[in-house]
ROZA-887806 format. One record per residue (C-alpha): residue number from 1; residue in one letter; z, x, y. Coordinates in steps of 0.25 Angstrom, whole numbers, plus 5000, padded with zeros to 4 digits. Example, Ala and Ser with C-alpha at 12.3 -4.5 7.8 and 13.67 -1.06 7.14 Angstrom:
<rs>
nr,rest,up,east,north
1,A,5031,5049,4982;
2,S,5029,5055,4996;
</rs>
This chain:
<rs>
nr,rest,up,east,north
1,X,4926,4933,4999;
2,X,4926,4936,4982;
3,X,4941,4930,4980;
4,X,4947,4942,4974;
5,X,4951,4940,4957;
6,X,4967,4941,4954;
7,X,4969,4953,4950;
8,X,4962,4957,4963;
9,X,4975,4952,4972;
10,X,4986,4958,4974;
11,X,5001,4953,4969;
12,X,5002,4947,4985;
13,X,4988,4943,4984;
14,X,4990,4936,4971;
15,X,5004,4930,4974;
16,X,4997,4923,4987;
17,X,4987,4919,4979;
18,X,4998,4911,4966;
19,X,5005,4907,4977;
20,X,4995,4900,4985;
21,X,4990,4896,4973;
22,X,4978,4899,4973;
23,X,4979,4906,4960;
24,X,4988,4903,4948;
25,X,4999,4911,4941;
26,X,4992,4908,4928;
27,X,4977,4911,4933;
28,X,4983,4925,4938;
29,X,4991,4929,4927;
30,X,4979,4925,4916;
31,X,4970,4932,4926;
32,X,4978,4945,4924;
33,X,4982,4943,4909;
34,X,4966,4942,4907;
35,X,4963,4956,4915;
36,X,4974,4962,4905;
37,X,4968,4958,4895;
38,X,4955,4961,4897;
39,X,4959,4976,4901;
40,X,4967,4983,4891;
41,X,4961,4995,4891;
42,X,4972,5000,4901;
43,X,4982,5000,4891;
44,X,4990,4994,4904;
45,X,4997,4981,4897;
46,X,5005,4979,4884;
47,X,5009,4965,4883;
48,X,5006,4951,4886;
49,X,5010,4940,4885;
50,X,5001,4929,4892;
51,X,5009,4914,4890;
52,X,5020,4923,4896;
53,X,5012,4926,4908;
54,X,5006,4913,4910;
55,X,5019,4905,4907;
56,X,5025,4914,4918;
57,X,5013,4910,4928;
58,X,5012,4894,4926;
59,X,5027,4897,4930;
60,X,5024,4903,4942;
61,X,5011,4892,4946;
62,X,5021,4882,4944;
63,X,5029,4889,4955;
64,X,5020,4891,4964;
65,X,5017,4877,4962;
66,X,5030,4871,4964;
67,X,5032,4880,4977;
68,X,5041,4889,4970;
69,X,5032,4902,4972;
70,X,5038,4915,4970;
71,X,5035,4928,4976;
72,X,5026,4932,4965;
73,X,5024,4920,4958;
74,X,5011,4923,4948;
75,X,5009,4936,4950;
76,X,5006,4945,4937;
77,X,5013,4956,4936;
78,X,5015,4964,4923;
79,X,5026,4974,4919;
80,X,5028,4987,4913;
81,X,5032,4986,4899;
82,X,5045,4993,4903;
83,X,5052,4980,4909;
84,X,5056,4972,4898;
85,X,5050,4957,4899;
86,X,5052,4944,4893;
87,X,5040,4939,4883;
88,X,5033,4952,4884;
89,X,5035,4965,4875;
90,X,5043,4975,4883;
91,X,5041,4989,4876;
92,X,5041,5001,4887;
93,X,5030,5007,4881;
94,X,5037,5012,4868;
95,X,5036,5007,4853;
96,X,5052,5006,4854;
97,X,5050,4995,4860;
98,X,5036,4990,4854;
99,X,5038,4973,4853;
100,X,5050,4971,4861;
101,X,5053,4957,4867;
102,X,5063,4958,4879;
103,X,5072,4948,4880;
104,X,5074,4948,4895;
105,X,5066,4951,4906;
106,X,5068,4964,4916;
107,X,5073,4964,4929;
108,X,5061,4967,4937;
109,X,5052,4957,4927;
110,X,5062,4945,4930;
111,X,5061,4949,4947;
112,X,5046,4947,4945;
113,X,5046,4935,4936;
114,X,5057,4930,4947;
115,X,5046,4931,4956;
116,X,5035,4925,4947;
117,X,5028,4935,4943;
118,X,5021,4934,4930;
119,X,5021,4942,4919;
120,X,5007,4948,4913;
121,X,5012,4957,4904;
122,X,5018,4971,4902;
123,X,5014,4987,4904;
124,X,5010,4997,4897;
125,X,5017,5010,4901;
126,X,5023,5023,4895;
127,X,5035,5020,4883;
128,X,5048,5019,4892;
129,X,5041,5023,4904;
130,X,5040,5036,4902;
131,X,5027,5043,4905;
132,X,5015,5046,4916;
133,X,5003,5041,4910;
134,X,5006,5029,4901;
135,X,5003,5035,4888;
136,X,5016,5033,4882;
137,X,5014,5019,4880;
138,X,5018,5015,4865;
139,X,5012,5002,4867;
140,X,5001,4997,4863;
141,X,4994,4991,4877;
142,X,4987,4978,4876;
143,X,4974,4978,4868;
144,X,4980,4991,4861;
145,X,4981,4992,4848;
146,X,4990,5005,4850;
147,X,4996,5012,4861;
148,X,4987,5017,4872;
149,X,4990,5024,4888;
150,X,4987,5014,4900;
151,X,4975,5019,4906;
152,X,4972,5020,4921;
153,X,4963,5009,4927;
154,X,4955,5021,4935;
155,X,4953,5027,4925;
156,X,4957,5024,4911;
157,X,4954,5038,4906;
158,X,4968,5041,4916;
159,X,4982,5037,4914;
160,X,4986,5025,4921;
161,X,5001,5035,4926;
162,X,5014,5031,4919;
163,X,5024,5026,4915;
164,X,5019,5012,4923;
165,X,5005,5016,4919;
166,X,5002,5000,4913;
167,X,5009,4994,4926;
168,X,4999,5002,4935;
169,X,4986,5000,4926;
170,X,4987,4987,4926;
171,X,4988,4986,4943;
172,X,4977,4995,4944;
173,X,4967,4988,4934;
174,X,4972,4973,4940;
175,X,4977,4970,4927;
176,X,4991,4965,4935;
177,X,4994,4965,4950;
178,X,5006,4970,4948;
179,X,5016,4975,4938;
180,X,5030,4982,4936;
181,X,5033,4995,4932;
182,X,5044,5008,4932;
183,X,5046,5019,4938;
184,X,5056,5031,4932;
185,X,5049,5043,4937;
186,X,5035,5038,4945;
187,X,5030,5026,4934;
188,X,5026,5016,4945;
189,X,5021,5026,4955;
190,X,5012,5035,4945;
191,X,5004,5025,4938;
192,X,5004,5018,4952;
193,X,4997,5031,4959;
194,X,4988,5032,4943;
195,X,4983,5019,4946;
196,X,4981,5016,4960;
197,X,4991,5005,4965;
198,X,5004,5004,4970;
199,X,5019,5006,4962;
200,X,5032,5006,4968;
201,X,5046,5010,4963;
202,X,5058,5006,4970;
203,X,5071,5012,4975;
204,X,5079,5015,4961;
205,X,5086,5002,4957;
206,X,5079,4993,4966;
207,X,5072,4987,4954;
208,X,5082,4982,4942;
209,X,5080,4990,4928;
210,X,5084,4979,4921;
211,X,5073,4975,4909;
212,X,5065,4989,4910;
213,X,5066,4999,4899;
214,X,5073,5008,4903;
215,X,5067,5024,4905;
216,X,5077,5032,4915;
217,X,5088,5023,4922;
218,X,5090,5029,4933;
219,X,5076,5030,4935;
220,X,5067,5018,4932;
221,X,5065,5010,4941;
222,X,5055,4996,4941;
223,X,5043,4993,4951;
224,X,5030,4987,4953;
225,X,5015,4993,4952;
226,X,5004,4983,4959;
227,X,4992,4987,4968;
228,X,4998,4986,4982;
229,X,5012,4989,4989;
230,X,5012,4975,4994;
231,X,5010,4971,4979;
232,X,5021,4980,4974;
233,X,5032,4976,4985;
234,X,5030,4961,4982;
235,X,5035,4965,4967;
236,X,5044,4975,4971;
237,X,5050,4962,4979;
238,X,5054,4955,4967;
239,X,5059,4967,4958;
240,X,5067,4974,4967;
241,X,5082,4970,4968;
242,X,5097,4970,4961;
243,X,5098,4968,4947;
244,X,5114,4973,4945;
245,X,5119,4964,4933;
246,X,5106,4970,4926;
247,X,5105,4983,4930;
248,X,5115,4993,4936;
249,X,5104,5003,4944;
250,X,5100,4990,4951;
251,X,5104,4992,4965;
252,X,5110,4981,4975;
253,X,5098,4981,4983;
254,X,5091,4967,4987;
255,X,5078,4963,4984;
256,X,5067,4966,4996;
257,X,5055,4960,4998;
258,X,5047,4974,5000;
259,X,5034,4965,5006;
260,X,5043,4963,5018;
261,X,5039,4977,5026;
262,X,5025,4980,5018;
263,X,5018,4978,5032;
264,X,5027,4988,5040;
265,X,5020,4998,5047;
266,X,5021,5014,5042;
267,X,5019,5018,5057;
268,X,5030,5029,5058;
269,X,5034,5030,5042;
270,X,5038,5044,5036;
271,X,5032,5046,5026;
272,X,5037,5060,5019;
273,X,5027,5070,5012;
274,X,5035,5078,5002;
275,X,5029,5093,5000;
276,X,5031,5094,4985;
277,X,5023,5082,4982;
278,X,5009,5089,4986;
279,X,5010,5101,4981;
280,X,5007,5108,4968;
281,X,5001,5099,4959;
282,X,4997,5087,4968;
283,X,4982,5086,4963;
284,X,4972,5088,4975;
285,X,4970,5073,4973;
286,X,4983,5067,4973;
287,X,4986,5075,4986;
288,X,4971,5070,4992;
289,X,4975,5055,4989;
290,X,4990,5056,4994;
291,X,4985,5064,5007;
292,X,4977,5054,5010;
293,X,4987,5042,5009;
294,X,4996,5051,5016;
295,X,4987,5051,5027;
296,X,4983,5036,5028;
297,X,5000,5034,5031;
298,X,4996,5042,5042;
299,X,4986,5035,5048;
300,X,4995,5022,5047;
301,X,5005,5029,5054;
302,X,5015,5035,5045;
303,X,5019,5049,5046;
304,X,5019,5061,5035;
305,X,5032,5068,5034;
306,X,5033,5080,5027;
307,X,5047,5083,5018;
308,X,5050,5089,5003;
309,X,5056,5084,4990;
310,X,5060,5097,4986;
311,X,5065,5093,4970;
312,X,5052,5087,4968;
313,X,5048,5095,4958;
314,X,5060,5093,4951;
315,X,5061,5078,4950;
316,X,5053,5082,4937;
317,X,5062,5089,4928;
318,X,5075,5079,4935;
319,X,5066,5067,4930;
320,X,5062,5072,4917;
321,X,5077,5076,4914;
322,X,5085,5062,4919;
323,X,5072,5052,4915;
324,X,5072,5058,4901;
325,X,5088,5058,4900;
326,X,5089,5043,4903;
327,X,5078,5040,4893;
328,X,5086,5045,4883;
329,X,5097,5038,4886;
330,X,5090,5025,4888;
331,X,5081,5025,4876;
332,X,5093,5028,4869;
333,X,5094,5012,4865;
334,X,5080,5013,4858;
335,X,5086,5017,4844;
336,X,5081,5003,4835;
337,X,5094,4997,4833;
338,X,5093,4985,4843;
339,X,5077,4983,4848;
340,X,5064,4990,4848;
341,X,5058,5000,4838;
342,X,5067,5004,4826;
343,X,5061,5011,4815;
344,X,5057,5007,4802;
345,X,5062,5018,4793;
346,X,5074,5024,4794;
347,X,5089,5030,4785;
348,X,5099,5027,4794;
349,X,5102,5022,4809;
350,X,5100,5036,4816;
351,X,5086,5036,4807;
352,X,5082,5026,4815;
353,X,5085,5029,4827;
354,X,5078,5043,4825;
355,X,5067,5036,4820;
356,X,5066,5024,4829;
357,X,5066,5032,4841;
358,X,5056,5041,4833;
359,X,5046,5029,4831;
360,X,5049,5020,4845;
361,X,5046,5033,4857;
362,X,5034,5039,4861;
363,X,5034,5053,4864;
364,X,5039,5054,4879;
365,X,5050,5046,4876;
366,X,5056,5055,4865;
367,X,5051,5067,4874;
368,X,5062,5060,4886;
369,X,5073,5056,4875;
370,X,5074,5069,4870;
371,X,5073,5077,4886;
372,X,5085,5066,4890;
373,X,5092,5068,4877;
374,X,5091,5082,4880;
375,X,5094,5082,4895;
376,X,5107,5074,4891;
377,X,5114,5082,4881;
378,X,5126,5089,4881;
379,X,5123,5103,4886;
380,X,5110,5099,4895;
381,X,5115,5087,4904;
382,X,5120,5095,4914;
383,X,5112,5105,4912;
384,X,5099,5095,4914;
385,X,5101,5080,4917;
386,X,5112,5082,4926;
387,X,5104,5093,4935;
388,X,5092,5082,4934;
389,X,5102,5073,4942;
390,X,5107,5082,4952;
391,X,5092,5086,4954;
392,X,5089,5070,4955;
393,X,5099,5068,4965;
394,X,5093,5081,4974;
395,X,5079,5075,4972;
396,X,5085,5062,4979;
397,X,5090,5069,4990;
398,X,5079,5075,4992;
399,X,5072,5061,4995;
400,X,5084,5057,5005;
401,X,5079,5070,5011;
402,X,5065,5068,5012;
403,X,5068,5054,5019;
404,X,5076,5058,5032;
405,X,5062,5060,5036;
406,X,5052,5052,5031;
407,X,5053,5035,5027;
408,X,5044,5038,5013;
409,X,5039,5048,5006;
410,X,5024,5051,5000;
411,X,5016,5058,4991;
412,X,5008,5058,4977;
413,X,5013,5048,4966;
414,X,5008,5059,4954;
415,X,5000,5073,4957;
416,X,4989,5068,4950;
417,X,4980,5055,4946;
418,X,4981,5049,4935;
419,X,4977,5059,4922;
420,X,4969,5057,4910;
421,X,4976,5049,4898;
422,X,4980,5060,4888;
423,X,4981,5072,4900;
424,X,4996,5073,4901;
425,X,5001,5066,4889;
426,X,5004,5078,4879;
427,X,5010,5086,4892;
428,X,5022,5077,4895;
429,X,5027,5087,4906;
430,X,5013,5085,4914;
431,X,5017,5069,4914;
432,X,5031,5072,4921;
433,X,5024,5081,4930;
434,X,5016,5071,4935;
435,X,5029,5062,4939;
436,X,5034,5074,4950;
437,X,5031,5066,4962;
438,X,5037,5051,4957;
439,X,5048,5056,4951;
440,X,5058,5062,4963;
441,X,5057,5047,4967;
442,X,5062,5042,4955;
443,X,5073,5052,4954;
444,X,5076,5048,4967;
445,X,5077,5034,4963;
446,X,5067,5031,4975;
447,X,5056,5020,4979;
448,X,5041,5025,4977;
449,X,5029,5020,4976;
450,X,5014,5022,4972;
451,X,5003,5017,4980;
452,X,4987,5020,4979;
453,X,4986,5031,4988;
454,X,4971,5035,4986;
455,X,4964,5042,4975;
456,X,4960,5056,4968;
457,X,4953,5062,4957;
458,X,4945,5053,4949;
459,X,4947,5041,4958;
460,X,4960,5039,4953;
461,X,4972,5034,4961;
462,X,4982,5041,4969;
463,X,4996,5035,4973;
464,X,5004,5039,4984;
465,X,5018,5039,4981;
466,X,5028,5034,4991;
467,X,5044,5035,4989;
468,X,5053,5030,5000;
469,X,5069,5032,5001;
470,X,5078,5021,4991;
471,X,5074,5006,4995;
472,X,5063,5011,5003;
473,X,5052,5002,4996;
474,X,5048,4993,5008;
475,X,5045,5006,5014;
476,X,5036,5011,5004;
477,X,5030,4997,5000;
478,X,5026,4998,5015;
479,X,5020,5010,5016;
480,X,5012,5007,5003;
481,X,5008,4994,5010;
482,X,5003,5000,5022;
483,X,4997,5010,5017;
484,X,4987,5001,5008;
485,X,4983,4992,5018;
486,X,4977,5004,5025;
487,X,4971,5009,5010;
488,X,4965,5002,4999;
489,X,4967,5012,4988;
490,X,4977,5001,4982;
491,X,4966,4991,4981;
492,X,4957,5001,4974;
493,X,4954,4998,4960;
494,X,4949,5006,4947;
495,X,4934,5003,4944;
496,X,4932,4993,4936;
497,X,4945,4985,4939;
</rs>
């Protein structure tokens, strides 16, 4: 039997392998760092920085060496360039911040460190995580001389999804087992359905903010992208827990080790089919592939339970009233005084404000500052951002609803396969619309997940999207689980990789 090449095993796989040491931390991290730089025509990493990465994996050999291993001692992981990271350039995607060193190391980059996973570098994604395509980058990727979209492994003519469009391109492509991304209104689960593997989002302040650039507070929330649910609840292990003296949405739940119940059988599970998410719209793909999952749950047992979210079609104009008013308020702090860009000419101190802010966003951010600014002023908060709120609060309901009779619910990540680079980006309101089935969960503050649930027009992947009620992600992971050892479409891989 052909022993399979690294970026062939999975992240458990690969962690047996270090920790058996039949393979070292440094063969695997040069192993990856090679494969990154030999394919920079996915536009999927900004930054290096390799005596980082090796330093880190001698540390973890030595470990391993000494008996000292740790639960992912070796593995290569690489993280959006929204979590700020030591020794690495942490930039959001946004000139603003083009050349910024952090000083410390985010929450979630510490709990993985803590765990021994080494750093191989960061992602490209949209500039403050704010997009569905990954065009909005303002950073030049690795082997770029300017900046350029993240292309999607099947098909580099497609858009890879956003705003975690690096983090899924580099799964799909093997470029890294496993990497960290965000969700604020569907950023792990889209790319993750655009690109074939699997992405989950926990349970609202189950993961710590801490260290990642901030979009909508009350929104953003950290996660993993690897190839497998088994891969992704191994990460979600070591980022998931308190983090109170650092950040105050952090909730006083314990760590879990979500591996725990990956095995359990679905015999009996609920799983509830919402009406308005195959309706209008839903490309006859989409529905095929999703159908098709749907059914394959039956056939292990589970049982399909019809019910509504009735403000779905709503969670749009909530989202793009509340995410946009945050923003404003939070990229308030990027006025040139203190760090990142500040303009070069300029009369006075509100002159450069003006023309920093000017120079340092990209398009989509100015459109979102202004919409919040506007949504926030006297005269149009009641009127807008505080109907948004009570809307919010009705969409949650309408989960709590929907779970008196079924344990998690299922449907279609995004009504389409990936487009074409370039097909929506002069229509921002097409980009929102693609968003309508992620963002009720978001709003909601739920747990939900991507997972490679067949594919439709063109060959191109199709996730199925899986939401379950709050701290419900051993159940979802489990489900995931179970469902890909009775498939393989999670260990399918695009031509040429």
């Amino acid at each position: 039997m052909t022993t399979p090449a690294l970026h062939d095993l999975s992240v458990a796989e690969l962690a047996r392998q270090l920790q058996k040491r039949e393979v070292s931390a440094v063969e695997a991290a040069q192993h990856f760092l090679g494969r990154i730089q030999a394919a920079p025509e996915l536009g999927a990493f900004v930054a290096l920085n390799e005596e980082a990465t090796l330093a880190q994996a001698r540390a973890a050999d030595e470990r391993i060496a000494a008996g000292q291993a740790r639960a992912l001692d070796g593995v290569p992981i690489a993280h959006k360039d929204i979590f700020v990271t030591k020794n690495f350039p942490s930039t959001a995607g946004s000139k603003m911040l083009a050349g910024y060193q952090s000083p410390f190391d985010a929450t979630v980059v510490t709990r993985l460190a803590d765990a021994g996973a080494v750093t191989l570098g960061k992602l490209n994604c949209d500039e403050f995580a704010m997009g569905s395509a990954n065009e909005n980058s303002a950073i030049a990727p690795l082997g770029f001389e300017q900046p350029a979209p993240v292309r999607n492994p099947w098909d580099s003519s497609r858009v890879p999804g956003g705003s975690s469009g690096g983090s899924a391109a580099a799964v799909a492509a093997r470029l890294a087992p496993a990497v960290t991304g965000t969700d604020t209104g569907g950023s792990i689960r889209q790319p993750a359905s655009f690109c074939g593997i699997t992405g989950i989002k926990p349970t609202y302040g189950r993961a710590s903010r801490y260290g990642m650039i901030a979009f909508a507070s009350s929104l953003d929330q950290a996660g993993p992208m690897a190839r497998s649910a088994e891969d992704c609840a191994l990460l979600l292990s070591a980022i998931c827990g308190p983090d109170p003296d650092r950040d105050s949405t952090s909730l006083d739940v314990p760590a879990e080790d979500f591996s725990r119940s990956l095995n359990d059988s679905v015999e009996g599970l609920r799983i509830g089919v919402p009406a308005e998410f195959f309706g209008e719209g839903l490309a006859p793909d989409v529905r095929a592939a999703v159908d098709g999952a749907l059914k394959e749950y039956e056939k292990l047992g589970a049982t399909l339970v019809p019910i509504s979210l009735p403000r779905t079609e709503l969670s749009i104009p909530v989202y793009y009233i509340i995410a946009p008013a945050e923003a404003s308020s939070n990229l308030s702090r990027f006025d040139g005084v203190k760090f990142g860009h500040r303009a070069k000419d300029y009369g006075d101190l509100t002159d450069m404000y003006k023309k920093t802010r000017a120079e340092g966003f990209g398009d989509e951010v100015k459109r979102r500052i202004m919409i919040g600014a506007y949504v926030l002023s006297h005269g149009y908060y009641d009127a807008y951002y505080l109907q948004a709120q009570k809307i919010r609060r009705m969409i949650a309901d309408d989960f709590q609803q929907a779970f008196n009779s079924c344990d998690v619910i299922a449907g279609p990540v995004a009504p389409t396969v990936a487009w074409k680079l370039g097909e929506k980006s002069a229509d921002p309101v097409a980009n929102y619309l693609a968003d309508i089935f992620t963002l009720p969960g978001s709003l909601a503050g739920l747990p939900g997940m991507s997972l490679a649930g067949g594919f439709g027009e063109g060959g191109m992947p199709v996730g199925l999207q899986l939401i379950g009620n709050y701290f419900g992600e051993s159940r979802l992971l489990n489900a995931a689980h179970r469902f890909q050892q009775a498939t393989d479409f999670h260990l399918r891989r695009p031509e040429g990789i």
